[in-house]
C-alpha positions in Angstrom: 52.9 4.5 -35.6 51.9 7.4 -33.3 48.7 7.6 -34.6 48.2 3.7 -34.3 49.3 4.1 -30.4 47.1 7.0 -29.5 43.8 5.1 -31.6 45.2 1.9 -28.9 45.1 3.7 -25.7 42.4 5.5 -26.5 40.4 2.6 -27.4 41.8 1.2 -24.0 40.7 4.2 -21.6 37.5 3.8 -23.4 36.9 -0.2 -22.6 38.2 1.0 -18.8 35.9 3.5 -18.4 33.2 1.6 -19.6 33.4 -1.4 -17.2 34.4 1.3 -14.3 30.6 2.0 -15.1 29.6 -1.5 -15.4 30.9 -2.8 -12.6 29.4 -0.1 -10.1 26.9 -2.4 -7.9 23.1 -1.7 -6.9 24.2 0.0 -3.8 26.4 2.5 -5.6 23.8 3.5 -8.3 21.1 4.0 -5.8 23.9 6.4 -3.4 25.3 8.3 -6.6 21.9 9.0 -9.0 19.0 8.3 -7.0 19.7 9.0 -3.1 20.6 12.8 -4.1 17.3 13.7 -6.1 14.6 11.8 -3.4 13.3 14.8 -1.7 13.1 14.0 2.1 14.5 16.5 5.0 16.7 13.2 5.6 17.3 9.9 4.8 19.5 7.5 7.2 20.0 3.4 8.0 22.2 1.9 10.3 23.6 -0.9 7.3 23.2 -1.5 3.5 24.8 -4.0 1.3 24.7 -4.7 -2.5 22.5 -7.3 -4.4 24.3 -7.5 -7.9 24.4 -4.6 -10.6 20.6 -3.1 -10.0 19.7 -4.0 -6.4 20.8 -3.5 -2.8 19.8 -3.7 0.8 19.1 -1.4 3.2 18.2 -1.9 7.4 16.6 0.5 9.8 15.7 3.1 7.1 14.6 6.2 8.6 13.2 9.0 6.2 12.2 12.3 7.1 10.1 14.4 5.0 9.8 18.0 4.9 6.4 19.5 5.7 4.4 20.2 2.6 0.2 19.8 1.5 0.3 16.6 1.1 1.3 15.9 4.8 -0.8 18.6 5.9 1.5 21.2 6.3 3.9 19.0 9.0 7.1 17.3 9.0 6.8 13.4 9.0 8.8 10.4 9.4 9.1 6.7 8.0 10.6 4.4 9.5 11.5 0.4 7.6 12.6 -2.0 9.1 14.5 -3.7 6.0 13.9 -2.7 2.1 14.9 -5.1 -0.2 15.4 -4.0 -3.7 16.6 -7.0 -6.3 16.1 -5.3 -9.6 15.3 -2.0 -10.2 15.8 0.7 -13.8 18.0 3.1 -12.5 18.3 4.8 -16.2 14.7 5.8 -16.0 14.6 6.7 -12.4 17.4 9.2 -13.2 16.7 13.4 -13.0 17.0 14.2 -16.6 14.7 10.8 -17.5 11.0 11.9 -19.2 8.1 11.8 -17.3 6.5 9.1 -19.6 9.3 6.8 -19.4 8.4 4.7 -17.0 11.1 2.5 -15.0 10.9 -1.0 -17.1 11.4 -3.2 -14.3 11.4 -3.2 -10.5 11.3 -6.2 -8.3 11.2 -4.9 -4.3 10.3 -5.1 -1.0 9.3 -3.1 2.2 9.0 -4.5 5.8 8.3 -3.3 8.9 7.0 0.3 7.4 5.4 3.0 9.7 4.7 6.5 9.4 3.2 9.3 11.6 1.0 11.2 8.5 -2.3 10.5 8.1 -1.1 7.6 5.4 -0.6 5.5 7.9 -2.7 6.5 11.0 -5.9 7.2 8.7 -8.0 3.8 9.9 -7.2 4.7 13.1 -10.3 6.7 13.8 -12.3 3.0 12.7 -10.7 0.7 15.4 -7.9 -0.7 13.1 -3.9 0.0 15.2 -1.5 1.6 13.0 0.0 -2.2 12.1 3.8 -2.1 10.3 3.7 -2.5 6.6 5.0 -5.4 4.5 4.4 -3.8 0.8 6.0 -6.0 -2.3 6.5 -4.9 -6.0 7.8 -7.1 -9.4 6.6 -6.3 -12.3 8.3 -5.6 -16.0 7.4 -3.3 -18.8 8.5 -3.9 -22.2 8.3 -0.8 -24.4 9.1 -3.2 -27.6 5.7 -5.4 -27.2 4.0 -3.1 -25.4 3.6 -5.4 -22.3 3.3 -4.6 -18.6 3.4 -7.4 -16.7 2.5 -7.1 -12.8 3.7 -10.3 -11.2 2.9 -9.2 -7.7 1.8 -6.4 -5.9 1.2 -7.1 -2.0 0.2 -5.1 0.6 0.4 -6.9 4.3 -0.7 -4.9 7.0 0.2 -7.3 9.8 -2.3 -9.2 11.5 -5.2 -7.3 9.5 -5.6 -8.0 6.2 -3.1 -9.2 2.8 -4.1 -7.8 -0.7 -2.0 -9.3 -4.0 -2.8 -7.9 -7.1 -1.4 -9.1 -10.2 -2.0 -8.6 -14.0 -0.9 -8.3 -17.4 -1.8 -5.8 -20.1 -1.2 -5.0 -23.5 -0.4 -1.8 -25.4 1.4 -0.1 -22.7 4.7 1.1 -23.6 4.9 4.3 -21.4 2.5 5.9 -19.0 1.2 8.5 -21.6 -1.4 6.8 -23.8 -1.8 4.1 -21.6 -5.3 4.9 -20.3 -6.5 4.8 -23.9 -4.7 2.0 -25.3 -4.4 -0.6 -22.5 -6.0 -3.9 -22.6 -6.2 -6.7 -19.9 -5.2 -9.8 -20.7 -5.6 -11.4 -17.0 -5.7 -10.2 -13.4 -5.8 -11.9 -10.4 -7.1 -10.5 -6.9 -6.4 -12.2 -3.5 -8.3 -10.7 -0.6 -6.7 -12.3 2.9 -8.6 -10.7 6.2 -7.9 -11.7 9.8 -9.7 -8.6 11.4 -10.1 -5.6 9.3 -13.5 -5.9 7.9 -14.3 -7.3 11.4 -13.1 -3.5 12.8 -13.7 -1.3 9.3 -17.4 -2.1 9.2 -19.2 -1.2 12.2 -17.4 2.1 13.0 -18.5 2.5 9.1 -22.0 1.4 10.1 -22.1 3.8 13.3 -21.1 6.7 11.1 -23.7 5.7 8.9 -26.0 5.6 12.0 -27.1 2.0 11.0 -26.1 -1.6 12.3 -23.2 -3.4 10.3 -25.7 -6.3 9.1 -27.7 -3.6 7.3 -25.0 -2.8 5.3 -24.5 -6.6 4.8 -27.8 -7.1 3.6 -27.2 -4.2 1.3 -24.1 -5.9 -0.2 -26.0 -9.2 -0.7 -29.6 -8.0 -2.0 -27.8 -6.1 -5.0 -25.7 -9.2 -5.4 -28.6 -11.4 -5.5 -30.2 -9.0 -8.3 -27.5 -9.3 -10.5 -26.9 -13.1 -10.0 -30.5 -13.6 -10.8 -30.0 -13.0 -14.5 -26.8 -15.4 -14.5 -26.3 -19.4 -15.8 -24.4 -21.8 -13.2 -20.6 -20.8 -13.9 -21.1 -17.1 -13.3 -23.4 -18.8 -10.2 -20.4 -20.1 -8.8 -18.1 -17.9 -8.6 -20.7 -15.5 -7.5 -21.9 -17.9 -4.6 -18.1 -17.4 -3.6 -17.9 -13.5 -3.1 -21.5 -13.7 -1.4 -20.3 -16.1 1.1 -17.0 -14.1 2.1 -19.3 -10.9 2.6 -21.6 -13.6 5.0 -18.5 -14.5 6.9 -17.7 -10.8 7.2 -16.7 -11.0 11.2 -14.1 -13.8 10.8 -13.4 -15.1 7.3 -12.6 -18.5 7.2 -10.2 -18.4 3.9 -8.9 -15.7 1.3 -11.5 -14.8 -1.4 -9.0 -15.2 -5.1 -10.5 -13.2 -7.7 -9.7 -13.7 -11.6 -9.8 -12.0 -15.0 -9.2 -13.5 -18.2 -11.4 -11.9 -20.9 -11.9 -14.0 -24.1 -10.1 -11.1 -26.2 -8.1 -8.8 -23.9 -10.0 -5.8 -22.3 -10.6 -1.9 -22.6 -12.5 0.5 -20.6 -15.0 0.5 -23.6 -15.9 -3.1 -22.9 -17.2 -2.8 -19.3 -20.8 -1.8 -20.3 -21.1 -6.0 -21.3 -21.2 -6.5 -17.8 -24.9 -6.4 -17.4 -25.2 -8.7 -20.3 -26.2 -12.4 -18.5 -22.8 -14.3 -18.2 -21.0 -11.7 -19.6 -18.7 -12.0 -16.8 -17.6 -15.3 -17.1 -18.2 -15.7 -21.2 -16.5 -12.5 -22.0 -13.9 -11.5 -19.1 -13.3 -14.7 -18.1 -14.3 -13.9 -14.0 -13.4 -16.7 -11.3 -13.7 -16.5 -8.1 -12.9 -19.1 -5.4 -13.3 -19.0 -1.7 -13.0 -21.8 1.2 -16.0 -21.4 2.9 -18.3 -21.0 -0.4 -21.8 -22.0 0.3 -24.2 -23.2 -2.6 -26.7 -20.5 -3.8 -25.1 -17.7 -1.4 -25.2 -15.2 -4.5 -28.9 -16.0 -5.0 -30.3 -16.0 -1.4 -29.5 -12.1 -1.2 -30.9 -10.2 2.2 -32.6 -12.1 3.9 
């Protein structure tokens, strides 16, 4: 009988332990295993809450890190307004994790994000204000069928320019191997500008010593050699990215840029390009703008 009682409570501390784990919430996981191993000089906000099991909230994050090559030898500080953090894979963010397990999921979200270092000041020099950051992440990675899917991966830089990536590839299960074995299954591109080509590409030009239509012209006339060799589909979608580059000074739309290749893609595949249609036939390339003009692509320098 004493045997019986001690396999019970045993049995019991075990099942208490184990939802003692379970129910810690985002907020504690990120405080306990992942605060202590970031390496900054400090890391401080005024608030935080918690978002369920994996996620949390934070306000007013101020991080300080330590001077090192990277920063050029000087102590720097980041500042967020508010990260959001829904989901994230603490197991494989942990110390003792490998460096080829790769977190599986993550779904998060930085606003209002400055920095001193030359990250953030480095288009300075070419006109464009050291904006706050709005930087988004969700994406999965299943190790079972070898799937990364990126839903979203945004980078607002207020009042400039919006960039959203998003893709899905197969035969990724960890970062090692992935170079090799990767193929794209679709991608999707969305270029927003309100004013940073309009800043980026005359202090480019001046450095240059040329005018910014000359490297306009440049753009177009090798786009108008490639379209030459290209059917009406590819035209299209061509005629699109030729007409953003026109409207260079004040876009009147975001240029969305697809892949969907007919059988997934490797880096062996990209020599087709130059084969005529290639890039609609065989990877499946849209492209879609609001102020596309017929027969932009074609029309080149003029």
């Amino acid at each position: 009988m004493r045997v019986i009682w001690a396999g019970v409570a045993a049995t019991v501390l075990a099942l208490l332990l184990a939802a003692t784990a379970w129910a810690q919430n985002g907020l504690e996981r990120f405080e306990k295993e992942l605060k202590p191993q970031l390496e900054f000089k400090s890391l401080t906000y005024t608030n935080a809450a918690p978002l369920g099991s994996s996620g949390f909230a934070l306000n007013d994050v101020v991080a300080v890190i330590p001077a090192n090559a990277a920063t050029g030898d000087k102590e720097s500080t980041v500042k967020i307004q508010k990260v959001t953090v829904e989901a994230l894979d603490f197991d494989r963010l942990k110390k003792d994790a490998k460096d080829s397990d790769a977190p599986r999921f993550a779904k998060l979200k930085l606003e209002g994000m400055t920095g001193d270092d030359e990250m953030f000041t480095m288009l300075q020099p070419y006109g464009v204000p050291n904006v706050p950051l709005n930087i988004a992440l969700d994406y999965t990675l299943d190790p079972a069928t070898k799937v990364l899917d990126l839903k979203n991966l945004e980078i607002d830089m207020r009042g400039q320019a919006k960039f959203a990536l998003s893709l899905a590839v197969d035969g990724v299960s960890d970062m090692a191997g992935a170079k090799d074995d990767a193929r794209l299954r679709t991608a999707g591109l969305t270029i927003d500008d309100t004013g940073l080509l309009a800043k980026l590409l005359p202090a480019w030009a001046k450095e240059e010593g040329v005018q910014p239509e000359e490297l306009v012209q440049t753009a177009l006339a090798g786009l108008a050699a490639f379209a030459a060799q290209q059917g009406p589909v590819t035209l299209k979608s061509l005629d699109a990215v030729a007409s953003f580059i026109t409207d260079w000074k004040a876009p009147q739309g975001p240029l969305v840029l697809g892949l969907k290749p007919a059988k997934g893609a490797g880096l062996s595949e990209l020599d087709k390009v130059t084969v005529p249609d290639a890039l609609t036939t065989e990877f499946g390339f849209t492209a879609t703008y609001p102020g596309t003009k017929a027969g932009a692509a074609k029309a080149g320098a003029k």
